[in-house]
Each structure stands twice: as structure tokens, then as C-alpha cells.
N, C-alpha and C positions, 0 to 999 in steps of 0.2 A: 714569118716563121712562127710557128705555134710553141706555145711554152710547155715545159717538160715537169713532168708530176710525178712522183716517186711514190709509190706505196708502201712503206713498209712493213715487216714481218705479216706478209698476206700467206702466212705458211698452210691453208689450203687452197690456193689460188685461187681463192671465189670474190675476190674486190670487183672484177668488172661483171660477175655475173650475179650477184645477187642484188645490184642497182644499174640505172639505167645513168649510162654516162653518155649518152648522145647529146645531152644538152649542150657539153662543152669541148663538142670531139672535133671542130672546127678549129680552136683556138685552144687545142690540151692534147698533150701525146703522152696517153699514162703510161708508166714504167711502173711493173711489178716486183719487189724481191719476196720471194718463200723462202731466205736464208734470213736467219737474224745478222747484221753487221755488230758487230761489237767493238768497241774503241773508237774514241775521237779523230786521231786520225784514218782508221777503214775507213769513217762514218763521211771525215771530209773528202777523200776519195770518190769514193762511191756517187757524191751528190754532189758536185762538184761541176756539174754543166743542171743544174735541175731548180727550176724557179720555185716549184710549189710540191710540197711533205706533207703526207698523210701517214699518221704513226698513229699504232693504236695504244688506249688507254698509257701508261706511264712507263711504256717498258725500253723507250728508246731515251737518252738524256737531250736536252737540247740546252747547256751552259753557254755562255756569253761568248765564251774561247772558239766553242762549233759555229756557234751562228755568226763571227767574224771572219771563220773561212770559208763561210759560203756567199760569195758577193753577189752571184747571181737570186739566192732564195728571197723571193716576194711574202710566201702565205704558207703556216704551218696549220694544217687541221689535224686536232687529235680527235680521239672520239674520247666522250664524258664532258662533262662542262668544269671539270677538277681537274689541275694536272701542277703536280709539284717538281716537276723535272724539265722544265722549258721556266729559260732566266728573261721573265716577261722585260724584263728592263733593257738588257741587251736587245733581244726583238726590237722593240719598239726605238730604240738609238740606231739601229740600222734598219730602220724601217720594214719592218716586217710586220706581218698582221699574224696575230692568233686567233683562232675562232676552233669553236668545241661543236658538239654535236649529243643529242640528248641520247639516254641511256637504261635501259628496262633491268629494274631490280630482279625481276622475275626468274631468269637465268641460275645467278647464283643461289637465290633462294632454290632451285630446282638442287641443282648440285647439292648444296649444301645436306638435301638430304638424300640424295644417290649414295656420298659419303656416308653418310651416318649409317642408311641402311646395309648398306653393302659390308660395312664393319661390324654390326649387330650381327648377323644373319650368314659372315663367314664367305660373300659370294665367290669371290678372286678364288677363295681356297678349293669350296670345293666344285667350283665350274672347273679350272683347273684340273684338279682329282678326275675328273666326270670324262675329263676329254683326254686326259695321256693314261686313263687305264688305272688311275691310283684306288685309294680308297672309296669302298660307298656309305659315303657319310662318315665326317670326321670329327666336325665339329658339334657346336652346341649351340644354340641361338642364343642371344642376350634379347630378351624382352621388353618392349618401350613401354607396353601398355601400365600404369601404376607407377611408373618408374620416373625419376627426377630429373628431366631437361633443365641446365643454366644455361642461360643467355646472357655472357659481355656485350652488350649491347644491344638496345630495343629503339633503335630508328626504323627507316623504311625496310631491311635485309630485316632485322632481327626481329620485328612484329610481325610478317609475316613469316617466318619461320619458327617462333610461338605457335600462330594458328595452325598449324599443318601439326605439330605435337600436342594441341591440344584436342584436333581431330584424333590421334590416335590417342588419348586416355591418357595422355603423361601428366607429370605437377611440372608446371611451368614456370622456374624463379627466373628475375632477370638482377641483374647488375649495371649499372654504368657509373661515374664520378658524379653524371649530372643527372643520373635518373631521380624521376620524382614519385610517389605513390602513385599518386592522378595520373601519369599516363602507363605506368603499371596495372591501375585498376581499371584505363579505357580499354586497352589490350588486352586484359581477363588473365593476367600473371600475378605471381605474388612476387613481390619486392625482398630482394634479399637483403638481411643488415650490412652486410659485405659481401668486400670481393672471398674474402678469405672463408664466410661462410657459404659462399656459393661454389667454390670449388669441393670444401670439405663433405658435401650435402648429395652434388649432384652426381646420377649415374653416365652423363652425357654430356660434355660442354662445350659449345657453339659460341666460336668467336665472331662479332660482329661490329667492331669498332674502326672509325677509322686512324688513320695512323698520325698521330701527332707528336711531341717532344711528351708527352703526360702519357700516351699509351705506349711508345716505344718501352720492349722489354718488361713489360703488363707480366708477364707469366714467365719468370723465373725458375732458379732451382727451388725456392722456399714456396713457391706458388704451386708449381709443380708435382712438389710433396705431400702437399695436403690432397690430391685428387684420389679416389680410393683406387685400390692395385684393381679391382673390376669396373673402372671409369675408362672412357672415350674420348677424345679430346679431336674438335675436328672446327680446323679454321681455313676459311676460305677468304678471307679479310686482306691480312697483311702480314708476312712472314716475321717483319720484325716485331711482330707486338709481342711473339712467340719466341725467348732464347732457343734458339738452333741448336745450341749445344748442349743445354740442359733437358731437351725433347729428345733429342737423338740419347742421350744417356739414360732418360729414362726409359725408351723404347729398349734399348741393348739390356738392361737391368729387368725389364719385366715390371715395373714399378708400376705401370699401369697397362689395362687390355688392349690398348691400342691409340690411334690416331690416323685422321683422313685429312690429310691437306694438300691443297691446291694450290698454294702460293710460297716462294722460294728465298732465300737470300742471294742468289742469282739466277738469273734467267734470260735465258731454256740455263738448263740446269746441265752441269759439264757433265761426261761420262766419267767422270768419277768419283763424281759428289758424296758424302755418304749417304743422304738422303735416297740414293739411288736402291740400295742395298741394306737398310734399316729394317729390321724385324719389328711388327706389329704395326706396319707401315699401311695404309693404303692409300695412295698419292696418283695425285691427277696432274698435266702440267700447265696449268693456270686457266683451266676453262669456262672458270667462274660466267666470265661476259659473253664466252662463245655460244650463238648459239645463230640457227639464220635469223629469226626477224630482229634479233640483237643486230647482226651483222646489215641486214636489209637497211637497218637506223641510221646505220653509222655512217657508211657509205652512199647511202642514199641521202643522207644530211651533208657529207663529204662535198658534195655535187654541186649540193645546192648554195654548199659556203665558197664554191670556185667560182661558180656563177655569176653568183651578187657581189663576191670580191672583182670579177673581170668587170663588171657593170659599174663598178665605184663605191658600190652599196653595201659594205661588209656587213654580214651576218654572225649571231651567237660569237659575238667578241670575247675574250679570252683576256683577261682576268679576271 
């Protein structure tokens, strides 16, 4: 009897076609869902006759409570090699293997300035306008060129996403807790004395940090405040690093020009989140990692961690 493999949220049904799963089509019968399950118990339902989970990036839980109602689950693959929502401890007490799969900055860096531009330049509006008949030309462009990019963070996302605003003309500051001059000055930015002068400062600000107990809630109401009413705020990172409810207030209040974000304090994000319906909004629903040869990675890596786990030989282990 061949063991059963769960894909989850494959919400454009492309897991079996943008990798070749013939390797293990002998000894694996994949099972696809394009619905997100939500809750512990659907989740134990659902997967409930199913050896081996394939869940992408962080967006499924896997606590110690799930992975004991599933007695049949052998092997969880997520894609990335980071994942704080699978309680490696439980895994490994009930015998279960983790293994990750490697992961292309490149995407989000892509995004992150789809966002940006698309917010500068008014696109949603007046493509929009252009196609039900509205106005011709509404808006006004906001100007990158001369203009002040901040960057919360300058690792692999937020250096290159530097270089792409220092292609177009911007003054490029960065910020982090642990940035140092030196690699401010390798990456060709200028070093902000703060967080709080980096917000004050900039026309544009790009979050790029990951989410830890020190960034959780990073940008406040008081954070917030200091951003100029003609600033952009567009993070593709981690929703909590960002008050939800202090963004959405300043969005309602006009406090500032806008905001492009991709990532949610739940997700897929309910029908009738306010985030759905916030003015000055232009949101995307988590596409950061989506992209095909992202996708090609992950499940072509997926493949090859069923593989070598069915052969004894576990791959890209997980912790």
C-alpha cells in the first residue's frame, strides 16, 4: 500500500506540476488541498489517514496536541529552512522527521517593490478609473527619485531591496537593533542613529526584519506618529511587527499617504477583516514567496526530502 502525502494550501493547484513527483509515485499517493484548513481539530480530520505533510512556509500550526492526533504521520516538509510553528519536540517524541527546503529572497524583494511602486504612482486607482469609465487621471505620482527610502532591516531581503532604490536615485538609510556602520557602508546606505529617526526622515519605509519577541510590535501608535502624513509604509516581512490596529487607524485618519502590505494577523484573511476595506490600503495576500521557480524549489525539494526520507537517508533536517 503506498503512503498518502497531503499538500497543503496548494491554493493554485500547481504542487504536482511545477515538479516532477515521479520519483516517488510508486510508494506516495499525493493528495492535494487549494482550501486552507483552519483549526486543530479540521486539521486533525482532514489528515487523519495521511503519512506524510507538505505545508508551505509558516502558514499551517503543527503544536504537539496536532502531531499526537496524527498517529499515522511519518515526515512533515515545509518549504524554507525556518519554521516556528511546528513543536519540533513533539515531532521528534512521536517520531516524526522535519526537513525544510531551500528558499529564493528574490520574490519578495520583487514584491516588495510592485508595492511600493504601485502605491507611488496610484496604479490600482487609476487602472481601475481607465477600465469602469472613471476619471482620466486622478492622481498624482509621488517621486522616488531624491527621495528618502528607510529600511528596518538590511539582511539578504533588505540589501537588496536598497540596491533596486539606489538604482532609482533615492538616499537609502537603514535601521536595525544589530546593524553596524560596516555593513551599512558594504551595502552603500547611510546608517540611521535610530529607529525613531528613520521613520521621522523617511519618504518610504520598507520593513524587513524577521519576527522575533524584540521585533514583535516594532511600529506602534508612537512609531507610527512620527512617519510624515506624505510617507508610505510597506511591509512584506511579518504582520506583527506592524500594530494592526494602530496602521489601520492611521490609514482611516489619513495620518499617512498610504501603505502596501502582504502579510496578515490572520491568514487568508476572513471576509471581513478590516484590512479588507481600509483606505490608503494596497494589499496583496501573502505573495511574498509565491512565485514558480520559488515554487519549482520547494516542491522540487519536497521530492526529494520524501525520497531520501523513504530510502532512510533524511534530508535538509529541521531544526
Amino acid at each position: 500500500m503506498r503512503l498518502r502525502c497531503a499538500v497543503l494550501d496548494d491554493f493554485q493547484r500547481v504542487a504536482t506540476e511545477v515538479a516532477d513527483w515521479s520519483a516517488v509515485a510508486d510508494e506516495v499517493e499525493v493528495v492535494s488541498f487549494d482550501r486552507h484548513i483552519d483549526g486543530e481539530d479540521a486539521l486533525a480530520a482532514a489528515l487523519a489517514d495521511v503519512d506524510i505533510v507538505v505545508t508551505v512556509r509558516e502558514r499551517v500550526p503543527f503544536p504537539g496536541s496536532l502531531i499526537a492526533r496524527l498517529p499515522r504521520l511519518k515526515l512533515i516538509v515545509a518549504s524554507g529552512m525556518r519554521n516556528s510553528v511546528i513543536d519540533y519536540a513533539a515531532a521528534e517524541a512521536h517520531g516524526v522527521t522535519v526537513c525544510g527546503t531551500a528558499s529564493s529572497s528574490t520574490p519578495p524583494v520583487e514584491l516588495t517593490w510592485a508595492l511600493l511602486l504601485g502605491l507611488a504612482r496610484g496604479i490600482v486607482e487609476e487602472s481601475t478609473a481607465l477600465r469602469s469609465g472613471g476619471p482620466w487621471q486622478s492622481t498624482v505620482g509621488a517621486d522616488l527619485h531624491g527621495r528618502r527610502l528607510g529600511l528596518l532591516g538590511l539582511g539578504k531581503i533588505g540589501s537588496r531591496v536598497a540596491q533596486v532604490g539606489l538604482a532609482f536615485g533615492m538616499r537609502v538609510t537603514a535601521w536595525s537593533q544589530n546593524l553596524t556602520r560596516e555593513r551599512a557602508d558594504e551595502v552603500g546606505v547611510e546608517l540611521a542613529g535610530s529607529k525613531e529617526e528613520l521613520l521621522a526622515q523617511s519618504d518610504f519605509v520598507s520593513v524587513h526584519l524577521a519576527l522575533s519577541d524584540r521585533t514583535r510590535g516594532l511600529l506602534g501608535p508612537a512609531e507610527l506618529a512620527l512617519l510624515k502624513p506624505t510617507a508610505y509604509l510597506v511591509n512584506t516581512s511579518r504582520a506583527a511587527i506592524v500594530d494592526q490596529d494602530a496602521l489601520l487607524d492611521a490609514l482611516h485618519a489619513g495620518r499617512i499617504a498610504g501603505a502596501g502590505v502582504d502579510v496578515f494577523d490572520i491568514e487568508p484573511l476572513p471576509a471581513d477583516h478590516p484590512m479588507r476595506t481600509a483606505p490608503r490600503l494596497l494589499a496583496t495576500p501573502h505573495l511574498g514567496y509565491v512565485s514558480r521557480a520559488n515554487y519549482a524549489t520547494y516542491y522540487g525539494q519536497a521530492v526529494e526530502n520524501i525520497r531520501a526520507f523513504l530510502s532512510g537517508s533524511p534530508v535538509r533536517q529541521l531544526p
